[in-house]
Backbone as ProteinMPNN parsed JSONL, in Angstrom:
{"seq_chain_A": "XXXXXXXXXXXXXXXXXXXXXXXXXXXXXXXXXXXXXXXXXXXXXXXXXXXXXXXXXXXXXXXXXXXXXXXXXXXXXXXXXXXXXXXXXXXXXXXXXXXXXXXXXXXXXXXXXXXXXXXXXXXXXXXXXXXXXXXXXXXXXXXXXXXXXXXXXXXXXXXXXXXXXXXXXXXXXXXXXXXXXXXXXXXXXXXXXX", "coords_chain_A": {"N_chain_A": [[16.711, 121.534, -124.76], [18.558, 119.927, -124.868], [20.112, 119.36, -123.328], [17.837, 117.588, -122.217], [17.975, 115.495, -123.661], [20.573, 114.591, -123.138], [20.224, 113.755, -120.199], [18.452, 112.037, -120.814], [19.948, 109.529, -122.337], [21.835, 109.371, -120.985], [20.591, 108.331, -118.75], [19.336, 106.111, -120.294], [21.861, 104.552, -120.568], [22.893, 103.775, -118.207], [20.117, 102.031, -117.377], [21.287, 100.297, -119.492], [23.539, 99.512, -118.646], [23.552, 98.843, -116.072], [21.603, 96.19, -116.899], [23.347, 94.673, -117.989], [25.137, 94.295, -115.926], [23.15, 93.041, -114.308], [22.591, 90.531, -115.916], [25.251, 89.342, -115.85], [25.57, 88.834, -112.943], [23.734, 87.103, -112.781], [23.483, 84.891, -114.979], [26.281, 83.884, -113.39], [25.29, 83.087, -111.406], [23.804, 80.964, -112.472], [25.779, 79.755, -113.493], [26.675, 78.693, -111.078], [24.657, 77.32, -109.771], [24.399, 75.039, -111.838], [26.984, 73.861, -111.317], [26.017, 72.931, -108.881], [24.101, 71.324, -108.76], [25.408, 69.39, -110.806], [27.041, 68.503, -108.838], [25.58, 67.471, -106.916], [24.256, 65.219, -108.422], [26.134, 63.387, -109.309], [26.695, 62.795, -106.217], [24.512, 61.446, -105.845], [24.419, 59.613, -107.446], [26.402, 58.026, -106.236], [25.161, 57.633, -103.937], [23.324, 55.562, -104.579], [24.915, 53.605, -105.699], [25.845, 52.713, -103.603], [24.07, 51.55, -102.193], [22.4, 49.755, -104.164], [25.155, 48.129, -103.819], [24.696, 47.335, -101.466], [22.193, 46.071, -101.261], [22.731, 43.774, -103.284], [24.523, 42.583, -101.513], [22.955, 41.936, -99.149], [21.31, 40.285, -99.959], [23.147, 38.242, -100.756], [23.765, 37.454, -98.558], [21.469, 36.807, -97.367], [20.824, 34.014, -99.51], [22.794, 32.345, -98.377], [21.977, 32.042, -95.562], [19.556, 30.705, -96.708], [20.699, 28.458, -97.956], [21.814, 27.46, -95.83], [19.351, 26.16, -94.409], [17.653, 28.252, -93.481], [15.155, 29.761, -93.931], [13.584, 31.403, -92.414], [15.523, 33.368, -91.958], [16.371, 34.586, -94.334], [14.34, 35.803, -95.24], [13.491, 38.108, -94.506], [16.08, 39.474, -94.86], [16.12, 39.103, -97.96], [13.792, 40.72, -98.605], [14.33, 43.615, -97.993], [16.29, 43.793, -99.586], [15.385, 43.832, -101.869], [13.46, 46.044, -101.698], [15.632, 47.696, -101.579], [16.51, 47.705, -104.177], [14.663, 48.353, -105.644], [14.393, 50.881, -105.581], [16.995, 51.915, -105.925], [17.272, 50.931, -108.763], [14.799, 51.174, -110.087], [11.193, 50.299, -110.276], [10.664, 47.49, -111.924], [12.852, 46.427, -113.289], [14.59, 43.827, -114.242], [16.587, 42.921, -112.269], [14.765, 43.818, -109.948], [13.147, 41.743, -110.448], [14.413, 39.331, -110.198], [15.381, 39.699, -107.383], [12.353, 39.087, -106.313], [11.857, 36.806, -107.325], [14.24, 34.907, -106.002], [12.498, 35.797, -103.18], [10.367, 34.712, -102.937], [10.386, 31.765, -103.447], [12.795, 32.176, -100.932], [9.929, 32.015, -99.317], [8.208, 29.774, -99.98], [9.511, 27.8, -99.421], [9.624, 28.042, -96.192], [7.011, 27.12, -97.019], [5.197, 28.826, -97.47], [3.218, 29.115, -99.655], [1.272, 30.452, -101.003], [1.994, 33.449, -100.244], [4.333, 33.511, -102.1], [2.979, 33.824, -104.779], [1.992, 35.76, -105.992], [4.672, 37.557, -105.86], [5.665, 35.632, -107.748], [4.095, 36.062, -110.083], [4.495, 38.936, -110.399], [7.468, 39.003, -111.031], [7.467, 37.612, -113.462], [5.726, 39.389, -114.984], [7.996, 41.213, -114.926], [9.931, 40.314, -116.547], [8.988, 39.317, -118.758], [8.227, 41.506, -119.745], [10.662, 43.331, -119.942], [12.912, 41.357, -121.075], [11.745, 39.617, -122.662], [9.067, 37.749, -123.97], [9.944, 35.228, -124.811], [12.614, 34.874, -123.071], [15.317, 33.181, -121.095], [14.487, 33.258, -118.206], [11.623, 33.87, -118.51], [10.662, 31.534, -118.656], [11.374, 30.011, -116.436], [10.423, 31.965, -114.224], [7.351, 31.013, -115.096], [8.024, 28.617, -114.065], [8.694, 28.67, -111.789], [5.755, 29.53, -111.138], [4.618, 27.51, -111.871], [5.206, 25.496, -110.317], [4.105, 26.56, -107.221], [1.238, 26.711, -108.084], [1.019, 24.117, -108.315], [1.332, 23.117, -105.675], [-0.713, 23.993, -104.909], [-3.1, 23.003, -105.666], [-3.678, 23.468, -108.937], [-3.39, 21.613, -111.231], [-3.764, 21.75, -113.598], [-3.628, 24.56, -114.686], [-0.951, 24.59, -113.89], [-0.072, 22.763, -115.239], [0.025, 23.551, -117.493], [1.437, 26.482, -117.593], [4.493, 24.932, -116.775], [4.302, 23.255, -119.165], [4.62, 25.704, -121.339], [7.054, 27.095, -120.143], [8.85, 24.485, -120.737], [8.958, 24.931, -123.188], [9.929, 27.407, -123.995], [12.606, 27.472, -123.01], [13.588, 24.904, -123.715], [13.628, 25.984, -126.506], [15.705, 27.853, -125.966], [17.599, 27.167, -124.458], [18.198, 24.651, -125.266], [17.346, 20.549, -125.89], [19.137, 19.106, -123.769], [20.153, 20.684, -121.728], [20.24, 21.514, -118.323], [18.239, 23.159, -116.745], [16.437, 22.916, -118.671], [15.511, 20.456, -118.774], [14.932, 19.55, -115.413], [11.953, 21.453, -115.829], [10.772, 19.682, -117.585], [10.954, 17.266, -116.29], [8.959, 18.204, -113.939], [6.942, 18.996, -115.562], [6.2, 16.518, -116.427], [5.602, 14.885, -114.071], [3.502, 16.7, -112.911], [1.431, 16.325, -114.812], [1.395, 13.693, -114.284], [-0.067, 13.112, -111.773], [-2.229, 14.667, -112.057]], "CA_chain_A": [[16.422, 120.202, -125.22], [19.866, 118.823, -125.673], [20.027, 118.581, -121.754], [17.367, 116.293, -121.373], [18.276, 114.463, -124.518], [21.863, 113.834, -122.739], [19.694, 112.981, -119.421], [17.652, 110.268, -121.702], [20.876, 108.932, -122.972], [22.292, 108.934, -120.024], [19.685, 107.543, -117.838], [19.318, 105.077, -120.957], [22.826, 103.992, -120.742], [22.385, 103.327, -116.754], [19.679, 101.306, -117.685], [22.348, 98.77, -119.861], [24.543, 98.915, -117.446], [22.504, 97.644, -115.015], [20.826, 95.041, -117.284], [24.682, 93.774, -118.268], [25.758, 93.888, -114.53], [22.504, 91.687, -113.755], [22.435, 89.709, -116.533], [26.536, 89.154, -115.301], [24.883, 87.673, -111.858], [22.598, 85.672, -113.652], [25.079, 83.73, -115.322], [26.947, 83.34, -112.287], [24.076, 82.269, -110.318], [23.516, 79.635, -113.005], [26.841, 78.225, -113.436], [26.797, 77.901, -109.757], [23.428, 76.369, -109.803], [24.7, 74.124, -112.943], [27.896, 73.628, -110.85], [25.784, 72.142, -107.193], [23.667, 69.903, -109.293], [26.227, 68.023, -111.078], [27.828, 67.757, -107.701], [24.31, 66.216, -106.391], [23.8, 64.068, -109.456], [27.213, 62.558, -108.571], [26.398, 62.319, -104.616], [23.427, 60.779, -105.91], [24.968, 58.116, -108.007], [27.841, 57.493, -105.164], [24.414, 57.207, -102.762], [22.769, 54.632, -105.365], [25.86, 52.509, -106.267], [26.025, 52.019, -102.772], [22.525, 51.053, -101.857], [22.64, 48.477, -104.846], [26.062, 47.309, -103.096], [23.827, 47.222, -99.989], [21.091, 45.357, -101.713], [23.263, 42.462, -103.042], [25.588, 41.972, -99.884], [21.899, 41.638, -98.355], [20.811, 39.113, -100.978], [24.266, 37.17, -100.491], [23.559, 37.121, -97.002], [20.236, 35.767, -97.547], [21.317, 32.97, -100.59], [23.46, 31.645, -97.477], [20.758, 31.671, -94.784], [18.661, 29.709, -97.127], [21.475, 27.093, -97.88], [21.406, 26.472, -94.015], [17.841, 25.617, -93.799], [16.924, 28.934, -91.987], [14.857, 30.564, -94.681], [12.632, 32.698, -92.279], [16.313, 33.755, -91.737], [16.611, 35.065, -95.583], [12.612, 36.537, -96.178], [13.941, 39.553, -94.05], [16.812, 39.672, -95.815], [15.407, 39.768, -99.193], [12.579, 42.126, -98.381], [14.969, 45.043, -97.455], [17.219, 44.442, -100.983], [14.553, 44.129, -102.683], [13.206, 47.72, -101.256], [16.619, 49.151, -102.488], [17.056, 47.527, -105.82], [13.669, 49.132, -106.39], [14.605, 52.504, -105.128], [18.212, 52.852, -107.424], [16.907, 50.547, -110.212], [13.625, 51.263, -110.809], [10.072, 48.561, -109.773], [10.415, 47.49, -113.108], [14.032, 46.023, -113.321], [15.011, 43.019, -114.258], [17.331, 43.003, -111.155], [14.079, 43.745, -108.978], [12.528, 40.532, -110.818], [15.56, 38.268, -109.807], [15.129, 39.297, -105.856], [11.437, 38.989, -106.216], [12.031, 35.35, -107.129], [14.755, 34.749, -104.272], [11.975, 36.013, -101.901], [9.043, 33.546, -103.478], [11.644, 30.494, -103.58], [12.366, 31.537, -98.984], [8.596, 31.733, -98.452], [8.187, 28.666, -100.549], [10.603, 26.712, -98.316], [8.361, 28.368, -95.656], [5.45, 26.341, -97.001], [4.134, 30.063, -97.586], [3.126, 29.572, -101.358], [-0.042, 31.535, -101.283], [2.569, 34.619, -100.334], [4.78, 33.587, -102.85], [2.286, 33.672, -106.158], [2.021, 37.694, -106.369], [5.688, 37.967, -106.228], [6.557, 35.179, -109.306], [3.834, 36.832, -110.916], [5.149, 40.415, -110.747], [8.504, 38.726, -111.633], [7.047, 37.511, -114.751], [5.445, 40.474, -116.119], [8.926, 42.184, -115.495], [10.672, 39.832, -116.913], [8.556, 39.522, -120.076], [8.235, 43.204, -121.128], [12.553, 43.836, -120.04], [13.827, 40.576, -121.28], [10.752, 39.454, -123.737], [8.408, 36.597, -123.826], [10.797, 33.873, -125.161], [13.586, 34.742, -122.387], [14.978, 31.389, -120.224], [14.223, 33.927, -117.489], [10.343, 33.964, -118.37], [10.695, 30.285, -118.641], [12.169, 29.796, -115.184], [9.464, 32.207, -113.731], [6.165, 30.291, -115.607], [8.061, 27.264, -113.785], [8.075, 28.459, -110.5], [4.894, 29.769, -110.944], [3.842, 26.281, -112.039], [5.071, 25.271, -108.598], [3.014, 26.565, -106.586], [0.093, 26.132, -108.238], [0.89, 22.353, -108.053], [1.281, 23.323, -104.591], [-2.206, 24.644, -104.589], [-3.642, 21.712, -105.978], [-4.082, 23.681, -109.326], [-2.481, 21.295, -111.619], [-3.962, 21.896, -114.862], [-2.894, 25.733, -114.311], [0.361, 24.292, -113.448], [0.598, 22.002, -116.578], [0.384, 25.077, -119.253], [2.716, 26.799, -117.154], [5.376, 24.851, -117.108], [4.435, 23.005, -120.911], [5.347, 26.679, -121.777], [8.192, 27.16, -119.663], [9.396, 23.761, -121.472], [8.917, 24.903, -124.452], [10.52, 28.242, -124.234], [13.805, 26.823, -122.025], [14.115, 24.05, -124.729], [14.3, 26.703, -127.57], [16.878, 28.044, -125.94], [18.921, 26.174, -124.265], [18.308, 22.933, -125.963], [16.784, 19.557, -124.376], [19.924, 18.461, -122.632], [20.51, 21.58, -120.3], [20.093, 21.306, -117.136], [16.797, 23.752, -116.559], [14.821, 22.323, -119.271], [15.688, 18.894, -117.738], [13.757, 19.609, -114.469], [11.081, 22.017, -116.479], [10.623, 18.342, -118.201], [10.333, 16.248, -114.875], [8.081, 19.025, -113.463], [5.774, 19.267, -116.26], [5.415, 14.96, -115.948], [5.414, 14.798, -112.522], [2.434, 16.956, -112.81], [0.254, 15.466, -115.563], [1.11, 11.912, -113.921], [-0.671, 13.6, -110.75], [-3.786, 15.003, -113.088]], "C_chain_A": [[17.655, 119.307, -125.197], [20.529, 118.684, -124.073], [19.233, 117.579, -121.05], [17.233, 115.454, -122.522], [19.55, 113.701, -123.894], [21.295, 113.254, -121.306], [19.085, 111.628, -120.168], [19.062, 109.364, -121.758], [21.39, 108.561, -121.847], [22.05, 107.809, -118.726], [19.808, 106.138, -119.082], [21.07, 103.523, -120.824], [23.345, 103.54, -119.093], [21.699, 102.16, -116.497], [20.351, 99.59, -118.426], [22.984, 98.534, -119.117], [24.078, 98.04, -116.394], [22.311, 96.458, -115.346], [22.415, 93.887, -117.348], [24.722, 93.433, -116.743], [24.498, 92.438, -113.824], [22.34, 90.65, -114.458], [24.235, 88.679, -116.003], [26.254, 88.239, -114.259], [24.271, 87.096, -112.188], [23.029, 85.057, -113.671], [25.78, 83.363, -114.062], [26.372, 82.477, -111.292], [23.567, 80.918, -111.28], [24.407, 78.919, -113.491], [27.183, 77.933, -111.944], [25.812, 77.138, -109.524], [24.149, 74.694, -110.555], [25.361, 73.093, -111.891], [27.565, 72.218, -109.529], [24.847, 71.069, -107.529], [24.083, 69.057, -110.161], [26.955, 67.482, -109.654], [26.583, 66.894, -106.775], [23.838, 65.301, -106.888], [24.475, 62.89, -108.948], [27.125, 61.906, -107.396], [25.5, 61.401, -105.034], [23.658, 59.29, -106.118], [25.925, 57.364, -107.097], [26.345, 56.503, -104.248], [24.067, 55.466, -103.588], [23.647, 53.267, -105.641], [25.88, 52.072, -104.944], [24.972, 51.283, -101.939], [22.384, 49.783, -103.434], [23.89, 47.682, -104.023], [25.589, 46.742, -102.045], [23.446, 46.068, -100.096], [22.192, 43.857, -102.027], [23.996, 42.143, -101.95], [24.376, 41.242, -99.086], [21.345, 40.389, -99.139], [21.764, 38.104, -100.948], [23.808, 36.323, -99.514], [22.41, 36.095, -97.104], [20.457, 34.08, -98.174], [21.723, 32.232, -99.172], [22.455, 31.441, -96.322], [19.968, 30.251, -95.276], [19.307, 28.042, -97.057], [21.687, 26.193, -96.591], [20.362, 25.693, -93.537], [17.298, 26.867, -92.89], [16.549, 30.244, -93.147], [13.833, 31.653, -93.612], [13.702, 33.306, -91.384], [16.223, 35.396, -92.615], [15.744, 35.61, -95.594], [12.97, 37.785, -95.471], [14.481, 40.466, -94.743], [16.577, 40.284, -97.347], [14.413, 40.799, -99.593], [13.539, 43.079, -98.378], [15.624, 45.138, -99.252], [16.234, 44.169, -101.673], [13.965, 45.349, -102.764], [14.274, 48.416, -102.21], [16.859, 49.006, -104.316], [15.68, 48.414, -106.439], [13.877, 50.473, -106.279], [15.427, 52.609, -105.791], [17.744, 52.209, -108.372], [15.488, 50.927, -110.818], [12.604, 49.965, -110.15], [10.04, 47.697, -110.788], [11.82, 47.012, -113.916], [14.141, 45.031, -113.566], [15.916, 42.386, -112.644], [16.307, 42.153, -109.552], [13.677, 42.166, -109.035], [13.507, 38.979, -109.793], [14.983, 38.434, -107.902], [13.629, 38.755, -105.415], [11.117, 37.194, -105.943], [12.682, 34.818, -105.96], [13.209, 35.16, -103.194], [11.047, 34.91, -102.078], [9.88, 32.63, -103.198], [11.535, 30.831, -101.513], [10.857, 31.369, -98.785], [8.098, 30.442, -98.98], [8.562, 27.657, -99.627], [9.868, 26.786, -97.109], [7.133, 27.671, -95.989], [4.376, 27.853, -97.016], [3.632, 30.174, -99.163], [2.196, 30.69, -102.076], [1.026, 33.212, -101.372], [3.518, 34.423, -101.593], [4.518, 34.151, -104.655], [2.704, 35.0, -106.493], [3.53, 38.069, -106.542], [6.305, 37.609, -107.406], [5.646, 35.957, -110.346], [3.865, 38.212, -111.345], [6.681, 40.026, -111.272], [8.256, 38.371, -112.788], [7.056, 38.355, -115.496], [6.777, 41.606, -115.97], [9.777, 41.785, -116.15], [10.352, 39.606, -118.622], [8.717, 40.588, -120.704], [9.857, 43.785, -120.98], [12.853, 42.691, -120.824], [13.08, 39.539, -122.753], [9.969, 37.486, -123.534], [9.368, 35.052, -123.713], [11.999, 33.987, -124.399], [13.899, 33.644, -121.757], [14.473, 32.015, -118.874], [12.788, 33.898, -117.207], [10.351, 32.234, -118.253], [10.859, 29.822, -117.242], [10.887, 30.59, -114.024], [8.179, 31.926, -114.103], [6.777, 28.829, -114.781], [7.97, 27.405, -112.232], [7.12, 28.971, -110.416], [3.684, 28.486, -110.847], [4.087, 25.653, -110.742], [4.086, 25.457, -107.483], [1.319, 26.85, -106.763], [-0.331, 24.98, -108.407], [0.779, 22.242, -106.928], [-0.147, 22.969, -104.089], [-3.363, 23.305, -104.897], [-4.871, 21.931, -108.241], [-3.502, 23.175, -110.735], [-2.992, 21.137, -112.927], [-3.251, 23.253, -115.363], [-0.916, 25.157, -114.744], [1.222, 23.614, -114.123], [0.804, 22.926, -117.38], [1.248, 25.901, -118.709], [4.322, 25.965, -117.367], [5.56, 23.905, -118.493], [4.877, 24.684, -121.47], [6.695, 26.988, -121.487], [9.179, 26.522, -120.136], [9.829, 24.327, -122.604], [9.908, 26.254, -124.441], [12.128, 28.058, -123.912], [14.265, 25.554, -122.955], [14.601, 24.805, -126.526], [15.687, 27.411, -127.336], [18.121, 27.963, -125.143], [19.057, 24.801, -124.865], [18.03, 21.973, -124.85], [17.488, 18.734, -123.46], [20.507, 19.467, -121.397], [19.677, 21.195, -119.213], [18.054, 21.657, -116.374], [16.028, 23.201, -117.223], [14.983, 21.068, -118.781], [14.439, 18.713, -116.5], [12.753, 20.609, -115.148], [10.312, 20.524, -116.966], [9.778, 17.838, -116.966], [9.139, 17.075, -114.125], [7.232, 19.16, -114.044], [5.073, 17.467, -116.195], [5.003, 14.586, -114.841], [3.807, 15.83, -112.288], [1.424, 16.753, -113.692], [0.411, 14.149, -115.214], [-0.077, 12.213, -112.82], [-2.156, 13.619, -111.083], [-4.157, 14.052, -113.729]], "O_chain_A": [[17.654, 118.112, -125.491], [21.415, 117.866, -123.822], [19.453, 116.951, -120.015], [16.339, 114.611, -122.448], [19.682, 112.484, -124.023], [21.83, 112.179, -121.035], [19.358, 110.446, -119.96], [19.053, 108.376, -121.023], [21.438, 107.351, -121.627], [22.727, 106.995, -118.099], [20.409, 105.142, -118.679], [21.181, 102.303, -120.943], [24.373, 102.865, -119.048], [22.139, 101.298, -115.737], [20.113, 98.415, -118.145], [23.166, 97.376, -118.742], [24.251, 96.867, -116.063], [22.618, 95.54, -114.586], [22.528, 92.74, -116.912], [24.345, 92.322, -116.37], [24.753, 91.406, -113.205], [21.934, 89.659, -113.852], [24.222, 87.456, -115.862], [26.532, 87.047, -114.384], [24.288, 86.046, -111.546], [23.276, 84.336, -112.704], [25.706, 82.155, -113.836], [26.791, 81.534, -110.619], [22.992, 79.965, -110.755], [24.243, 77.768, -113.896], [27.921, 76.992, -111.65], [26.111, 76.079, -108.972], [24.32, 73.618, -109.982], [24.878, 72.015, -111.546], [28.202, 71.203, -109.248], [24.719, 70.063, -106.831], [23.429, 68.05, -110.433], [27.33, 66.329, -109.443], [26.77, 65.874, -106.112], [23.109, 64.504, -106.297], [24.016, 61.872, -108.43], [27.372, 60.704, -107.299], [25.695, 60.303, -104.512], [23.362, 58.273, -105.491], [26.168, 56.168, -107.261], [26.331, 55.302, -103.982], [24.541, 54.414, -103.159], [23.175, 52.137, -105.769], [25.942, 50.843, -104.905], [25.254, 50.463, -101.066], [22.21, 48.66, -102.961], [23.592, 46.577, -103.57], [26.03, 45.658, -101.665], [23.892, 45.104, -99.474], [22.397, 43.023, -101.145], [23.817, 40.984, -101.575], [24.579, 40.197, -98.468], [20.924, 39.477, -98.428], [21.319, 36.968, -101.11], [23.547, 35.12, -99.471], [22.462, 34.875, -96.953], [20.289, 33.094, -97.456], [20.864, 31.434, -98.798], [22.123, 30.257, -96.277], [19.789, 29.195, -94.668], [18.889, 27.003, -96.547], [21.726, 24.986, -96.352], [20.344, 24.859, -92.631], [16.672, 26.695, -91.844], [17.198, 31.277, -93.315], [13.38, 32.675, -94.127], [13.366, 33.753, -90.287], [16.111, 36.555, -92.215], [16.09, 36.598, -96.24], [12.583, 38.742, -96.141], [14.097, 41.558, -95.162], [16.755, 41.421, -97.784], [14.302, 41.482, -100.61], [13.313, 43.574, -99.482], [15.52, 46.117, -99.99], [16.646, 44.629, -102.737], [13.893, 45.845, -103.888], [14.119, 49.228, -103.122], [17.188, 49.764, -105.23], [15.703, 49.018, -107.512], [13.361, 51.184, -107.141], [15.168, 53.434, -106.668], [17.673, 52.998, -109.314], [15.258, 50.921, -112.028], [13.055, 48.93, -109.659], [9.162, 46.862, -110.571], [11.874, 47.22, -115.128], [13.377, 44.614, -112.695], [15.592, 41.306, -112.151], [16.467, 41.211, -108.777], [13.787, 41.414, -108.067], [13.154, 38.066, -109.047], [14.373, 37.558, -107.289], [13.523, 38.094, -104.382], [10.557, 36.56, -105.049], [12.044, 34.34, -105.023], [13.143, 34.354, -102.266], [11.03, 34.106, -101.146], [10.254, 32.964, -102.074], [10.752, 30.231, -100.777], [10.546, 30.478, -97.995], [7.365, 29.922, -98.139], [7.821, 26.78, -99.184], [9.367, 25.72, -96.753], [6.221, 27.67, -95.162], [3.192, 27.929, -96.685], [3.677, 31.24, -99.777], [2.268, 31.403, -103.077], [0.883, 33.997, -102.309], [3.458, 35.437, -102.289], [5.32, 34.624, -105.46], [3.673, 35.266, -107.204], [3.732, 38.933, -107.395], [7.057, 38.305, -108.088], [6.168, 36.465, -111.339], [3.389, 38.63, -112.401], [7.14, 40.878, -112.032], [9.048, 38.958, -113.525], [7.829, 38.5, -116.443], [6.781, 42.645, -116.628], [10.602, 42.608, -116.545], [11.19, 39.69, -119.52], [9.173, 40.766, -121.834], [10.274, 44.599, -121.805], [13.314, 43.244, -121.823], [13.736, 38.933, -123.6], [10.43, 36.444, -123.07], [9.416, 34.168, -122.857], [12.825, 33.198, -124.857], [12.962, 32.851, -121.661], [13.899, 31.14, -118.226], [12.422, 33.893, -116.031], [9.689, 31.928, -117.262], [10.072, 28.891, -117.068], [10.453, 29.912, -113.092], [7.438, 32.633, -113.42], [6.006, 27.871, -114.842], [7.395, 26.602, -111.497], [7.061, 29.247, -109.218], [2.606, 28.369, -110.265], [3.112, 25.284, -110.086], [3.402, 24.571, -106.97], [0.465, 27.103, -105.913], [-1.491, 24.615, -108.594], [0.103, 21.258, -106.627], [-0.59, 22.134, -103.301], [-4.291, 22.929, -104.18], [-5.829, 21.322, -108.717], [-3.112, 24.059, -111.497], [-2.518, 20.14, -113.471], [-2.426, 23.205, -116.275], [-0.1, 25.403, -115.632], [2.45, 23.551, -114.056], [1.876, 23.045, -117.972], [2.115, 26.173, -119.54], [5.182, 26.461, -118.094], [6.69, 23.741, -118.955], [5.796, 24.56, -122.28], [7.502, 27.151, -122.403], [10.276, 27.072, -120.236], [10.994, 24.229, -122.99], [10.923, 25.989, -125.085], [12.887, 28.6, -124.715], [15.451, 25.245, -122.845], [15.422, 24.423, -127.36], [16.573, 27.55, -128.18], [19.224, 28.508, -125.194], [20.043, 24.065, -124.836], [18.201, 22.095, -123.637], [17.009, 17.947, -122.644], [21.134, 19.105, -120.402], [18.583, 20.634, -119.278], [17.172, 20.958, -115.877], [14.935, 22.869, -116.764], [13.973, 20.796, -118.132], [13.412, 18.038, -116.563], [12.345, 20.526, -113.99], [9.148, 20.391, -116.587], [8.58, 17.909, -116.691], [8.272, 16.325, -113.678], [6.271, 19.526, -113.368], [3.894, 17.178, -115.994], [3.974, 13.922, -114.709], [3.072, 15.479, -111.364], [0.323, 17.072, -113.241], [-0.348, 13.337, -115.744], [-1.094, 11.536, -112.973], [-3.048, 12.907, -110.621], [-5.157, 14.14, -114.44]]}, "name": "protein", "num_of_chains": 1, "seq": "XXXXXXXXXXXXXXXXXXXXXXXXXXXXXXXXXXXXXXXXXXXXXXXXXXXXXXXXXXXXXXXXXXXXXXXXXXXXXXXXXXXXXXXXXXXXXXXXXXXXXXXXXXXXXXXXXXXXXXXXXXXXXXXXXXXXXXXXXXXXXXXXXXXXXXXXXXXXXXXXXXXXXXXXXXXXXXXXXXXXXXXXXXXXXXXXXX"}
């Protein structure tokens, strides 16, 4: 008996060894794991910072197109950084909101307003739930939204738009800035019309 009690023991103590030696590669295999996905997090963020760098250089580019007069220069332009700001920031960005507008504003100039609507109004609702109802930001997008529905010939629409836009852009900037200024002329200029 006390030979295959020292086999048990023995075999038993084979058994730890083992489990240590693989539990040993384990660990190793998961601080090298650990190790190749902080180094891909990083790559990641290098890729991302530079695809936002992308995105505005491309949005510069554009801004300047437009200032020429050669906006179906810029709607290219802005389409593509708009793609990336959504891809490292999120659809749902404040950021995205801003190019969304730039792109509405070239097709605008374009005389494309119908394409424009869907974009101020996805700039809106991102601009409301990131930046909140009473932002000058939501103010600024209820005014070019009121645009082209004055465009459209929808100028009752187009009055409660930008009478809100007023109203929010006068709380906070006050009624001698600049934006609520034209928000102003834009909201008379379209109830003289109506």
């Amino acid at each position: 008996q006390l030979a295959t009690f020292e086999t048990a023991v023995s075999t038993a103590w084979a058994d730890v060894e083992r489990q240590r030696e693989e539990r040993a590669h384990a660990e190793e295999r998961f601080e090298r794991a650990q190790l190749e996905a902080e180094s891909a997090r990083r790559a990641k963020q290098e890729m991302e910072s530079t695809l936002y760098d992308v995105a505005a250089d491309l949005g510069r580019l554009a801004l300047v197109y437009r200032g020429q007069g050669q906006p179906e220069d810029a709607v290219p332009l802005y389409m593509s950084a708009l793609a990336l700001y959504e891809q490292t920031l999120g659809a749902d960005h404040p950021e995205v909101a801003k190019d969304l507008v730039n792109l509405g504003n070239a097709l605008c100039d374009l005389r494309r307003h119908a394409d424009a609507e869907p974009l101020y109004k996805r700039a809106l609702q991102i601009d409301a739930v990131a930046l909140g109802e009473d932002h000058p930001e939501v103010a600024m997008d209820l005014s070019n939204l009121g645009i082209v529905y004055r465009v459209q010939g929808r100028l009752a629409d187009a009055a409660d738009l930008f009478a809100r836009a007023h109203q929010i852009m006068e709380a906070a900037a006050g009624p001698d800035d600049p934006k609520t200024q034209t928000i102003a002329r834009n909201l008379a200029a379209t109830q003289a019309v109506g």
